[in-house]
C-alpha positions as CSV (number, residue, x, y, z in Angstrom):
1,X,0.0,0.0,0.0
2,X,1.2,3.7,-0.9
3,X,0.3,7.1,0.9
4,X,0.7,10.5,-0.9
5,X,0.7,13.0,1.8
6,X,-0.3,16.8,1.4
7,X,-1.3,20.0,3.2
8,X,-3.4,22.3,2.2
9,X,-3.4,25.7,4.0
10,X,-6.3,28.2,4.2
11,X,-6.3,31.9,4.6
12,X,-8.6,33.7,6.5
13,X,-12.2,33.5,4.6
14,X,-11.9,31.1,2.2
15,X,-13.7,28.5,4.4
16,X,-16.0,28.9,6.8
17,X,-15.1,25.6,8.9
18,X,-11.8,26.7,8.7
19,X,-11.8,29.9,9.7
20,X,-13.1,28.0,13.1
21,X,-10.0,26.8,13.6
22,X,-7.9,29.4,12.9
23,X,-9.7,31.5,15.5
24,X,-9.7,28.6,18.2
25,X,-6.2,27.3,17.9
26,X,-6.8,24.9,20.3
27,X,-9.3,23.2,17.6
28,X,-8.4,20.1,16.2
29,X,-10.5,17.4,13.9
30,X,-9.8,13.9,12.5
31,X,-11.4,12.9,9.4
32,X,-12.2,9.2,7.8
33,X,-13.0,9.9,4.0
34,X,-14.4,7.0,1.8
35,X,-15.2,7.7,-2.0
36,X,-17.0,4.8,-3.1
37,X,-17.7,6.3,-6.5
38,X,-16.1,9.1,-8.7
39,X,-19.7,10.9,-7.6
40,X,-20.6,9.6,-4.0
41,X,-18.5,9.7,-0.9
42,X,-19.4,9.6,3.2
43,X,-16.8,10.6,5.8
44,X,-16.6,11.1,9.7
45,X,-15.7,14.1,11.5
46,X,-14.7,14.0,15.0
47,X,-13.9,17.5,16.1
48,X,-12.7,18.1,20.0
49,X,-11.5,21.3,21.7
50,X,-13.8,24.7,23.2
51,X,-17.3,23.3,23.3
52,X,-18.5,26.8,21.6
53,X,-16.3,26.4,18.8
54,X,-16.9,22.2,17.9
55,X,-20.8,23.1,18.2
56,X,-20.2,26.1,15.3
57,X,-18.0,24.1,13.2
58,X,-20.5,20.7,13.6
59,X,-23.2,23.3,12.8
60,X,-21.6,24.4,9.8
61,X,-20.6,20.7,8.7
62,X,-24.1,19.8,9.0
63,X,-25.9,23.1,7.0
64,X,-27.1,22.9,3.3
65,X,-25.2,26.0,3.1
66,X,-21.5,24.6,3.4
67,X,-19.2,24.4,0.3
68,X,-16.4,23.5,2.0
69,X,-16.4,19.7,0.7
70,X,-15.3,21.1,-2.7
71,X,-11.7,22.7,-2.7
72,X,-12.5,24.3,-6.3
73,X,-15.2,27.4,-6.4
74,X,-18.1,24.9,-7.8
75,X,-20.3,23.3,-4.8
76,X,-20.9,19.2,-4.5
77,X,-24.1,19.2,-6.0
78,X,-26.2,15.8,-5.7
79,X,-28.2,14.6,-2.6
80,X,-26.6,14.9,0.7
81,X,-27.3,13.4,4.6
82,X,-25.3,14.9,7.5
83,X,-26.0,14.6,11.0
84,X,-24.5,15.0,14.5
85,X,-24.0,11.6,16.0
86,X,-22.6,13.0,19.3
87,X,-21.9,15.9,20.9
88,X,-20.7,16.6,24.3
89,X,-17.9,18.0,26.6
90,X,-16.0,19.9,23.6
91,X,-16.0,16.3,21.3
92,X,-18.4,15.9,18.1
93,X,-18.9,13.3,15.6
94,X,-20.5,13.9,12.4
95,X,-21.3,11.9,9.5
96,X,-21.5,12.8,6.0
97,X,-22.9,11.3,2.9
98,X,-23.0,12.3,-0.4
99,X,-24.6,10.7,-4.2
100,X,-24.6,11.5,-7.2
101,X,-22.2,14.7,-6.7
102,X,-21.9,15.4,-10.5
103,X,-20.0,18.8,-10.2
104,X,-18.1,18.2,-6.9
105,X,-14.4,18.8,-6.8
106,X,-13.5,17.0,-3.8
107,X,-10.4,15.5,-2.6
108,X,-11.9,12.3,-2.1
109,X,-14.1,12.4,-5.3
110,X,-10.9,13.0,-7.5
111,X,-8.7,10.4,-5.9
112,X,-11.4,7.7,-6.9
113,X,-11.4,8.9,-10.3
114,X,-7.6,8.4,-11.2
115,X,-6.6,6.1,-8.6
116,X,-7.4,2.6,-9.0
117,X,-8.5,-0.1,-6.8
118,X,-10.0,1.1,-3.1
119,X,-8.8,4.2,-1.8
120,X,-8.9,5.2,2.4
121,X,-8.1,9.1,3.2
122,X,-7.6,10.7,6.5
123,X,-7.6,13.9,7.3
124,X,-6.7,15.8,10.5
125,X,-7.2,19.7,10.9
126,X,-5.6,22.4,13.2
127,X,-5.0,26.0,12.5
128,X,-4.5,26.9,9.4
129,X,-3.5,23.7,8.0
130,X,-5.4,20.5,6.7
131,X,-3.6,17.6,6.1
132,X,-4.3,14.6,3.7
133,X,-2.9,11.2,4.0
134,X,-4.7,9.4,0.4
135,X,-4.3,5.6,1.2
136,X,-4.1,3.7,-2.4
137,X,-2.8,0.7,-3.8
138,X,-0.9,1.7,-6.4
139,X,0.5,5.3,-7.4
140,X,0.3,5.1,-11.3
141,X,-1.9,7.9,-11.8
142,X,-0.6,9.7,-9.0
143,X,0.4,12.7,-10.9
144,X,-2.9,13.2,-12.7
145,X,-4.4,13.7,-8.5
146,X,-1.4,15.7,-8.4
147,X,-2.0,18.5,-11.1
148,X,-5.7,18.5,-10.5
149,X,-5.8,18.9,-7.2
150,X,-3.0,22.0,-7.7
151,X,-5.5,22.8,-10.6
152,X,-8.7,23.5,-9.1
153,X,-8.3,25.2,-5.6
154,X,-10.2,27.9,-5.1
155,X,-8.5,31.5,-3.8
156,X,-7.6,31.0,-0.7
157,X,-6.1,27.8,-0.7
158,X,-2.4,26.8,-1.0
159,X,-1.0,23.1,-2.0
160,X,2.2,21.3,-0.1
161,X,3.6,18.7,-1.4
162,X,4.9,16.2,1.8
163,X,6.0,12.8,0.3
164,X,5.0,9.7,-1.6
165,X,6.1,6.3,0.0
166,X,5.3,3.0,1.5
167,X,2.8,3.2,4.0
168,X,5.3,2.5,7.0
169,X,1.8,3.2,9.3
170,X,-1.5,1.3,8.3
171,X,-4.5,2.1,9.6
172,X,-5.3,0.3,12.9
173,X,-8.3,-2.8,12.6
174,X,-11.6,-0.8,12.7
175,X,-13.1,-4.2,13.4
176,X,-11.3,-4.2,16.9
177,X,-13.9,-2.5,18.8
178,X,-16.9,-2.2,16.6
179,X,-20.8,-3.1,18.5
180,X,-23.2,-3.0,15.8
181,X,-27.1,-4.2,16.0
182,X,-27.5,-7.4,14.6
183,X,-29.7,-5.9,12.1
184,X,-26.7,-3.3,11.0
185,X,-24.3,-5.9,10.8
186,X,-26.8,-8.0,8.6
187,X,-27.1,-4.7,5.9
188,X,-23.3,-4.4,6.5
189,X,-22.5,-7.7,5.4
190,X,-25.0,-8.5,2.8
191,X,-24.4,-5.3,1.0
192,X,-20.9,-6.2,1.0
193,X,-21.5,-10.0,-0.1
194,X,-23.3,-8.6,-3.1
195,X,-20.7,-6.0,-4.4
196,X,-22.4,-2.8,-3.2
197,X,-18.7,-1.3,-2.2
198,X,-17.2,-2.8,-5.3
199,X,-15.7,0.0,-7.7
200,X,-17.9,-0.4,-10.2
201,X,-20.5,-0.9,-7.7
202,X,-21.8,-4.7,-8.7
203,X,-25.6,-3.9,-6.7
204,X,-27.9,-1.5,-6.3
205,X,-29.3,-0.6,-2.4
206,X,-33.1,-1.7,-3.9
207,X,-31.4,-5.0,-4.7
208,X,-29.8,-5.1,-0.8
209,X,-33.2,-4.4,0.3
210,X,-35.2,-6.7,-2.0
211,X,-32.6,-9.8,-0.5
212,X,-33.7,-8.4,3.2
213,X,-37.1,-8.2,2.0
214,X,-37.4,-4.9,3.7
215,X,-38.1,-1.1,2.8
216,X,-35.0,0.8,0.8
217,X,-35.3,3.6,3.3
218,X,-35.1,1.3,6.1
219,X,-32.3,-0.5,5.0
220,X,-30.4,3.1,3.7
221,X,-30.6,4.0,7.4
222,X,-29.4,0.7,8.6
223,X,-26.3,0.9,6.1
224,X,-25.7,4.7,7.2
225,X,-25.6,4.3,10.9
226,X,-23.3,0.4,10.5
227,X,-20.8,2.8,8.1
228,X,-21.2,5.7,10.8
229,X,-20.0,3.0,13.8
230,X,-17.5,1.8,12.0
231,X,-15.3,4.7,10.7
232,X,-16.1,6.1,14.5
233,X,-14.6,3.0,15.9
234,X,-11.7,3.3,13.4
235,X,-11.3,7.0,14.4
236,X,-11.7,5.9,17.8
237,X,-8.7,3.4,17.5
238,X,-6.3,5.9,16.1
């Protein structure tokens, strides 16, 4: 497995979560990213430090109105889910997902287009600085992420290159201390059976649902909160 490793740094006012941190320096977030698509992606925020400060950036994280997921001037268009999964003491966790996010220039959403094979991105966030760690098998199209991530950053936004190497660090077993309901470990597991985190996707969430004999929506929340648990237990481990 391969990491390419880079830091992008903000200036004041050309992100809104961002601009959180800089003004609460003792802010700090770590971020599990998962493109399953070149247009759909979900990803786990946990933010900690003043309790003021993680409520306005989990706010922001959360509202229709945030651009941020896009590092270009064009928002992530498509149909998007976000919610607060915890919140307390100065610590949040919140969930994203995203489909069908035809114009979205995102990190995550790029990777998955050039890089093949699955692809794992962390993300951790103090200050002015966000750093991405883009876990990939193989780095053969590295250079195309590289120029079009330099490409298409919006004013405000600077690109540092850190390296390219062996990951020397994997990521530790989400598994280890994952509890899910036996009905969201059923989804979990069925939905990966069938080839529903596949790249091409081999099923569709009505065909997961039509196996379970149960409603799509039902079985969409089911899949939401077992990939929720388990990126916060991965988080959690790290």
């Amino acid at each position: 497995m391969r990491e390419f490793v880079f830091t992008l740094n903000y200036a004041k006012g050309a992100d809104a979560v961002m601009d959180v941190f800089i003004d609460a320096p003792e802010m700090h977030a770590t971020t599990l990213i998962c493109p399953m698509t070149d247009r759909e992606f979900w990803r786990l925020d946990r933010l900690s430090g003043g309790q003021e400060s993680v409520e306005r950036a989990a706010g922001l994280l959360t509202s229709d109105e945030y651009g941020g997921f896009s590092i270009s001037d064009r928002r992530c268009g498509g149909d998007r889910h976000s919610e607060v999964l915890a919140s307390s003491g100065g610590q949040a966790t919140v969930y994203t997902h995203i489909v069908d996010a035809s114009s979205c220039d995102s990190v995550s959403l790029v990777a998955n287009r050039y890089l093949p094979g699955a692809v794992l991105i962390e993300v951790t966030r103090r200050g002015t600085e966000e750093r991405w760690r883009v876990l990939m098998q193989t780095d053969e199209r590295i250079g195309l992420l590289y120029d079009t991530i330099g490409g298409k950053l919006r004013e405000g936004i600077t690109f540092r290159f850190e390296h390219l190497e062996t990951v020397t660090t994997p990521p530790a077993d989400p598994l280890a201390s994952l509890s899910l309901r036996p009905e969201q470990r059923r989804v979990l597991e069925l939905a990966a059976e069938m080839g529903y985190y596949e790249t091409p996707r081999e099923t569709t969430l009505e065909a997961v649902a039509s196996r379970l004999d149960e409603p799509r929506s039902t079985v969409s929340y089911r899949l939401r909160r077992a990939e929720a648990e388990l990126v916060d237990a991965f988080l959690s481990s790290t």
